[in-house]
C-alpha positions as CSV (number, residue, x, y, z in Angstrom):
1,X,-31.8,-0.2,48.7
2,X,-31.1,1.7,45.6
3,X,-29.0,0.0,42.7
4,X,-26.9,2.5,40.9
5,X,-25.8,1.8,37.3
6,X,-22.0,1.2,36.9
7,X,-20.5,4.3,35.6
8,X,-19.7,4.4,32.2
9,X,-16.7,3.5,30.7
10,X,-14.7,6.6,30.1
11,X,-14.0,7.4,26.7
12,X,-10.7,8.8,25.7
13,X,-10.0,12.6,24.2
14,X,-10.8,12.6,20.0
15,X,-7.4,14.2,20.3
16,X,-5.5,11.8,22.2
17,X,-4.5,7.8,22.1
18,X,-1.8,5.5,22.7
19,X,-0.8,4.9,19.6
20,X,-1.2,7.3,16.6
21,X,-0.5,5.5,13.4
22,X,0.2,8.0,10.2
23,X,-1.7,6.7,7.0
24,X,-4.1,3.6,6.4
25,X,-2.7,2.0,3.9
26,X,-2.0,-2.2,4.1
27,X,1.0,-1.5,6.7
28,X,-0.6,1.5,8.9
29,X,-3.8,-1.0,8.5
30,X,-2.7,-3.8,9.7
31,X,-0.6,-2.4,12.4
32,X,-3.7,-0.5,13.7
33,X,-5.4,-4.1,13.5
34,X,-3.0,-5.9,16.0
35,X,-2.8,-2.6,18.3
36,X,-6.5,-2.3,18.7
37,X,-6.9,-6.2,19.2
38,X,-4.4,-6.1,22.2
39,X,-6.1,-3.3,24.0
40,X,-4.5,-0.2,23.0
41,X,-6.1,3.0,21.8
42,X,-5.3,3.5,18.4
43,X,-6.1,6.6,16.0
44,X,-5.4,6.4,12.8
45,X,-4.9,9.2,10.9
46,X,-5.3,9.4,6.5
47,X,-4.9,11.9,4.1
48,X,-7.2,10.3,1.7
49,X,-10.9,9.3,2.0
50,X,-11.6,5.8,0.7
51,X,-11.9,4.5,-1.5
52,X,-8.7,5.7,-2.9
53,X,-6.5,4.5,-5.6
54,X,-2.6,3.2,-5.6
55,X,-0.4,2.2,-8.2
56,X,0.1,-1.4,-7.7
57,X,-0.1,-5.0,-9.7
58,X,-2.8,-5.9,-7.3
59,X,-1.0,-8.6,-6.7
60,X,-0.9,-10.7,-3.8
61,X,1.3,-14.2,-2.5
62,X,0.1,-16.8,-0.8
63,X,2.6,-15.1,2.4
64,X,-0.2,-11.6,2.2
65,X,-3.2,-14.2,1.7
66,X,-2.0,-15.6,5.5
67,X,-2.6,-12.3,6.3
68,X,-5.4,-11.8,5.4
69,X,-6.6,-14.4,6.9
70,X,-4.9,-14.0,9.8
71,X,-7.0,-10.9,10.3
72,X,-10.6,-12.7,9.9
73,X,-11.2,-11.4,6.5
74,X,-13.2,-13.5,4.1
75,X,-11.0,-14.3,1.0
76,X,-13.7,-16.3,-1.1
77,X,-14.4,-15.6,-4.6
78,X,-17.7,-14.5,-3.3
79,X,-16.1,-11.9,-1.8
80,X,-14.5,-10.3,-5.0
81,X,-11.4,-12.0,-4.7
82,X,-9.7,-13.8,-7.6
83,X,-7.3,-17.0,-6.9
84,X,-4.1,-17.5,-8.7
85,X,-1.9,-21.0,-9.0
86,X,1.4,-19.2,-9.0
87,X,3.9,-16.8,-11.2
88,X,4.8,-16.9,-15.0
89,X,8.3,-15.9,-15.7
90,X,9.2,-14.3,-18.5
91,X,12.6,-13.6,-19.4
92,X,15.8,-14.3,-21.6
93,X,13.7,-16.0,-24.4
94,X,12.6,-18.4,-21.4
95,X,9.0,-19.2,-20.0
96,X,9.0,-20.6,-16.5
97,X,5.6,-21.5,-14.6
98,X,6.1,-21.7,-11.1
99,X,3.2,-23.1,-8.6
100,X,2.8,-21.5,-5.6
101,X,4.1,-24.0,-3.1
102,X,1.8,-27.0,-0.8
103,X,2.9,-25.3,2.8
104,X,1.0,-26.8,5.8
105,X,1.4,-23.0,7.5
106,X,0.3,-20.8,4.3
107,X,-2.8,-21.2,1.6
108,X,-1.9,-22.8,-1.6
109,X,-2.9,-20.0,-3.8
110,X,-2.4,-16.2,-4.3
111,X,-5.0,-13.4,-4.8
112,X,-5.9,-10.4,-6.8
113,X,-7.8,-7.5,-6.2
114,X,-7.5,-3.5,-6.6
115,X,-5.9,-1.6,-4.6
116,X,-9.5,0.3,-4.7
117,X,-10.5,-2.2,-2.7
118,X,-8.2,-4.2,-0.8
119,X,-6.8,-0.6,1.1
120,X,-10.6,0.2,2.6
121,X,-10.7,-3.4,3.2
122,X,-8.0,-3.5,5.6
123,X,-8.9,0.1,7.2
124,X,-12.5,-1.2,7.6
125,X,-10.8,-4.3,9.9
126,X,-8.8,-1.7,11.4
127,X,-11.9,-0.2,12.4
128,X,-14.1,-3.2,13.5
129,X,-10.7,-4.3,16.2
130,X,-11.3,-0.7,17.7
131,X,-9.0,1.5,15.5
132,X,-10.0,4.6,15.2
133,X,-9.5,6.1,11.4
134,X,-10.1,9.5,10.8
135,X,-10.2,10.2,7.2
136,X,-9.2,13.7,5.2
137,X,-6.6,14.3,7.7
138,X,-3.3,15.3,6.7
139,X,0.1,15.3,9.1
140,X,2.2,18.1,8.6
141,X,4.6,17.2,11.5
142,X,5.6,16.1,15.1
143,X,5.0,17.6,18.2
144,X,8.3,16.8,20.3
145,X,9.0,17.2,24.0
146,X,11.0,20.2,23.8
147,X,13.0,18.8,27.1
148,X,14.0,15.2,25.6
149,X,13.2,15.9,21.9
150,X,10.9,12.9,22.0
151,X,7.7,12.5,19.7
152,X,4.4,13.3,21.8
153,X,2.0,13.6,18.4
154,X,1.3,15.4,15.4
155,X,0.2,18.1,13.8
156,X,-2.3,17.9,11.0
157,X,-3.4,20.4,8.1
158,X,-6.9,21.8,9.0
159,X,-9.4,20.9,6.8
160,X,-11.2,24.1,6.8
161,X,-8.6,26.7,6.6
162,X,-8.9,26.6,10.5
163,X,-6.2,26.1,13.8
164,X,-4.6,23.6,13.0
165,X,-5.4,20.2,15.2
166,X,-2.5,18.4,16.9
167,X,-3.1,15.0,18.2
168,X,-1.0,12.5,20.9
169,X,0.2,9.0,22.1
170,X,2.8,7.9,23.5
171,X,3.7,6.4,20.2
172,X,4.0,7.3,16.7
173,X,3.8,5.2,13.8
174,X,5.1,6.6,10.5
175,X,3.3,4.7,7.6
176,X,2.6,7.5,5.0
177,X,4.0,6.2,2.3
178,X,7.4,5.6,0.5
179,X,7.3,10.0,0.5
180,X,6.8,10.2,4.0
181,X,5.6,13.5,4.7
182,X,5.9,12.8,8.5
183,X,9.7,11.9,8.3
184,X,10.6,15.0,5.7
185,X,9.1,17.3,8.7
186,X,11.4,15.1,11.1
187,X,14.4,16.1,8.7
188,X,15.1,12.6,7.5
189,X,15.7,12.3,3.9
190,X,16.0,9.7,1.3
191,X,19.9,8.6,0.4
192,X,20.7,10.0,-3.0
193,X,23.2,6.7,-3.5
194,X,20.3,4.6,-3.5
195,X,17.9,3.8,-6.5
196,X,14.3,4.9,-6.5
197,X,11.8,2.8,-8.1
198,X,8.8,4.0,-10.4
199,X,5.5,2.3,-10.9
200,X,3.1,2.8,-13.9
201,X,0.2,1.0,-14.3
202,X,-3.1,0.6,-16.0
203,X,-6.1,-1.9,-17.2
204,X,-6.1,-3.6,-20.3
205,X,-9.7,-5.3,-21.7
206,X,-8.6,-8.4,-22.6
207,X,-9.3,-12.2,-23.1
208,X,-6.2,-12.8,-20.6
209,X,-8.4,-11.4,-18.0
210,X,-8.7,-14.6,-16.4
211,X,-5.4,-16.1,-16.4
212,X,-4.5,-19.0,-13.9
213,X,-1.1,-17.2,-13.4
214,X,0.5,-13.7,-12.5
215,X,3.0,-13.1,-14.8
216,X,6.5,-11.1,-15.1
217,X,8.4,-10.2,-17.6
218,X,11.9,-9.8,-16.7
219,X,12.7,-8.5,-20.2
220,X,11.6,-4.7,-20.0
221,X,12.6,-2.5,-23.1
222,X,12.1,0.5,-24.4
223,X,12.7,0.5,-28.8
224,X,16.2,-1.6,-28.8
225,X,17.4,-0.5,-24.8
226,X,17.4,-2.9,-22.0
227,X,16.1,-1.1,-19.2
228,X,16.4,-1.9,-15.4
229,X,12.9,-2.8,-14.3
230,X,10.8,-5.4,-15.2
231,X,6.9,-5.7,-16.0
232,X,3.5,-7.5,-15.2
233,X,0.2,-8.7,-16.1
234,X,-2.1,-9.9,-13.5
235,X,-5.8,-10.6,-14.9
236,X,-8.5,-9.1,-12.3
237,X,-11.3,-11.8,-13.5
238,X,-13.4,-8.8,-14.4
239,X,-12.6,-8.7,-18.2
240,X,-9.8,-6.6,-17.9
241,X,-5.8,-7.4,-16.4
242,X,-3.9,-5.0,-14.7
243,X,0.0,-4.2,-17.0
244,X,2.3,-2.2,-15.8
245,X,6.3,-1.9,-14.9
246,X,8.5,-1.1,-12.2
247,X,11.9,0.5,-13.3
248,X,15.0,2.5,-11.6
249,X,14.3,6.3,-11.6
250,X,15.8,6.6,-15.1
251,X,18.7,9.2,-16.1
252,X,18.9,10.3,-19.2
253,X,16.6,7.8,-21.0
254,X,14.6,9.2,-23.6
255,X,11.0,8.5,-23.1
256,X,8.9,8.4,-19.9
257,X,7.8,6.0,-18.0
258,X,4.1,6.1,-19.1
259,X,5.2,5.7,-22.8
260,X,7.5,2.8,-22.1
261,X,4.6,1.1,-20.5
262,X,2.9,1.7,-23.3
263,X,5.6,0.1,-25.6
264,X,5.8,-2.5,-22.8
265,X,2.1,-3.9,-23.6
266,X,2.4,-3.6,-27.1
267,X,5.2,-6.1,-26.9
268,X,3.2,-8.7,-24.8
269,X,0.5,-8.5,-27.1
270,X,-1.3,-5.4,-25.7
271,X,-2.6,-2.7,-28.5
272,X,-3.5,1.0,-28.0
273,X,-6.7,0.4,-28.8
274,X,-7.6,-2.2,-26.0
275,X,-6.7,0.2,-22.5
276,X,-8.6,1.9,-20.1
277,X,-8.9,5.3,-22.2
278,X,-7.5,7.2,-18.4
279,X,-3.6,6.8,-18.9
280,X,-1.2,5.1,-17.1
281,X,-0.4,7.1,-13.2
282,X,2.8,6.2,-11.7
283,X,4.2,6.7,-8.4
284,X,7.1,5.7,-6.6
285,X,7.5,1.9,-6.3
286,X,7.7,0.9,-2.4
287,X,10.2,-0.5,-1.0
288,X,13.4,0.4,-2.6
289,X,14.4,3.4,-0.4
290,X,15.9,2.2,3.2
291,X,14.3,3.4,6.0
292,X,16.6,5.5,8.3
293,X,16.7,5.1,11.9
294,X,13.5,7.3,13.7
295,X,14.3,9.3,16.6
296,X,12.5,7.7,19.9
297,X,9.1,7.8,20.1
298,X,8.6,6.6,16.6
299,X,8.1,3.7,14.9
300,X,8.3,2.9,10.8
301,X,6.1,0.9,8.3
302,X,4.9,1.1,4.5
């Protein structure tokens, strides 16, 4: 008698999946993480090839440090990660230290790392659950059932000036960003009565570098004007601390945002002469833009 080998499993279209998750940041990460761990086909689709930079604090609670862990990944110090005991507040003439709380269900302690890192991090445990992330790939728009208007798939830019690819699931998830290129092609806009946040950011060589404490200053100004924002130093244990500020998209105020950063870390002890010589990049600050209801088909995430 003859023993066959059991056919093997068949492998789905590059093309095709059940879910198709737009961007690989920390939220299109993650999400692709849990998906792929249940079973499903996930592809992952990301402008950017890592690793790529955000603006960010690099900050992270002890509520994203569950997370992590939560995921499997390794959050020693061994590992490039740097523990904090809590948050320094700054603010009205008053200095506040405030330890992260003892919680049975999360870690006692808060992290810090570069968005450099901590992004292919996740998308790398995206990967090893089964996601899987194609890199260099930007979506352009939905394909939609033109009998119920629902969304199939997307469309994606061709890399080398060729057709176009489209890809499909039976679910969409739109996490590309606070400027979600996705959603603009789906005709949903931003509200123009709600505030938009911007994010500037650089890294300071200093002694501070190894601070036990995040800290934010709730006092931002720029000369003798109180703005609406407020600003940060978190030291990355590397000899340098990330500074930067997170303000209302301004109207009528009469500097930038990457000089009143700069005025910013002058005031907290900062000089010219101690950055990164690469200015400050900003971007819009997540989360201060709702997200309007998606049509069927699609789901939303940062």
């Amino acid at each position: 008698m003859t023993e066959h080998a059991p056919p093997a499993p068949k492998q789905p279209p590059a093309d095709e999946a059940d879910v198709i998750v737009v961007g690989a940041g920390p939220s299109g990460a993650t999400t692709a993480f849990y998906l792929a761990q249940s079973g499903l086909d996930v592809l992952v689709l990301e402008k950017s090839r890592f690793p790529r930079e955000k603006v960010c604090g690099d900050g992270l609670t002890p509520r994203a440090v569950k997370t992590l862990v939560n995921m499997g990944i390794s959050v020693g110090e061994q590992d490039g990660w740097v523990r904090n005991k809590g948050l320094r507040v700054i603010g009205a003439g008053k200095r506040l230290e405030l330890p992260w709380p003892e919680l049975a269900s999360y870690p006692g302690y808060g992290l810090v790392r570069t968005r450099l890192d901590l992004d292919e991090t996740l998308a790398r445990r995206a990967q090893q659950a089964g996601a899987r992330l194609f890199e260099g790939v930007t979506v352009t728009g939905p394909v939609l059932d033109e009998r119920t208007g629902r969304i199939t798939g997307v469309v994606a830019k061709a890399a080398d000036g060729g057709e176009d690819p489209t890809y499909r699931a039976r679910v969409v998830v739109a996490a590309d960003g606070n400027s979600s290129r996705l959603s603009v092609a789906m005709g949903l806009r931003k509200r123009d009565d709600r505030p938009l946040g911007v994010a500037v950011r650089t890294y300071y060589q200093t002694p501070r570098h190894d601070d036990d404490y995040l800290e934010s200053w709730l006092d931002l100004w720029d000369g003798d004007r109180l703005l609406p924002g407020y600003g940060w130093i978190f030291g990355m244990g590397d000899g340098t601390s990330n500074v930067g500020l997170g303000r209302v998209r301004p109207h009528g105020l009469p500097r930038p945002a990457a000089q009143v950063a700069r005025g910013h870390a002058g005031r907290v002890g900062l000089h010219r002469g101690e950055p990164d010589p690469a200015d400050p990049r900003r971007g819009p600050a997540d989360g201060l833009q709702p997200d309007p209801a998606l049509p069927s088909g699609a789901a939303a995430g940062r």
